[in-house]
C-alpha positions in Angstrom: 4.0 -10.2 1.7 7.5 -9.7 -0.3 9.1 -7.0 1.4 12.5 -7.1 2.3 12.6 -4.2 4.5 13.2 -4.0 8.2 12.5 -0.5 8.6 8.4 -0.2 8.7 8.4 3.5 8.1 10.4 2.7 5.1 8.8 4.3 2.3 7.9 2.4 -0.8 6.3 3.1 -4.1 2.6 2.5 -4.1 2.3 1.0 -7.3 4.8 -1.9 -7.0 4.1 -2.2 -3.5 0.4 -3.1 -4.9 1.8 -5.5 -7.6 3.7 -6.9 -5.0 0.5 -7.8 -2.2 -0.9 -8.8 -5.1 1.3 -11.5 -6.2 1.8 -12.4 -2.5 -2.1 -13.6 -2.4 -4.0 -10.4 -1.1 -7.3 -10.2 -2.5 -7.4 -7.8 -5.5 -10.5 -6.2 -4.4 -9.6 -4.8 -1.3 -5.8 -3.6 -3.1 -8.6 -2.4 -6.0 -10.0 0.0 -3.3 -6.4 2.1 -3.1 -8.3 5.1 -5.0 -9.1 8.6 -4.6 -12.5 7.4 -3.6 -11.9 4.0 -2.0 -11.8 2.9 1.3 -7.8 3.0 1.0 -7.9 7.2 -0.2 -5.3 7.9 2.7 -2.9 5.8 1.2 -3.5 7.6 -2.4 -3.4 10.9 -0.8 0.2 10.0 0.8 1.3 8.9 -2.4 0.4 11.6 -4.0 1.5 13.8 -1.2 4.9 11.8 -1.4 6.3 11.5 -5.3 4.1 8.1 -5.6 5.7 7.0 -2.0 3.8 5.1 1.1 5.2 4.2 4.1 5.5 0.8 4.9 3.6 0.4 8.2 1.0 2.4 6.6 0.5 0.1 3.9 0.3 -3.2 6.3 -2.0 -0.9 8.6 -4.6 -0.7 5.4 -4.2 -4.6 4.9 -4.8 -6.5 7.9 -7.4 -4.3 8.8 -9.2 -5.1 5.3 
């Protein structure tokens, strides 16, 4: 997808991690759903949880099984 990490529980900034699926091809509509009330709410809850920060894994997690 973009990421240069190694380290899946690696934390990374919601918001550019979105920009960056979203350049790397991954449908807009399912990285649309990242919301309070969209089907990704966990991962908006962990960023919010976590100064705007996901982890990694969680954020792969969320895409493949879209």
């Amino acid at each position: 997808m973009g990421f240069n990490f190694t380290n899946l529980l690696s934390q990374v900034y919601l918001k550019e991690a979105i920009d960056t699926a979203s350049k790397a091809g991954i449908d807009d509509v399912i990285l649309g759903q990242i919301t309070e009330k969209g089907i990704g709410s966990d991962l908006f809850l962990e960023a919010f949880q976590c100064d705007g920060k996901v982890r990694l894994r969680n954020l792969a997690a969320y895409i493949f099984i879209q």
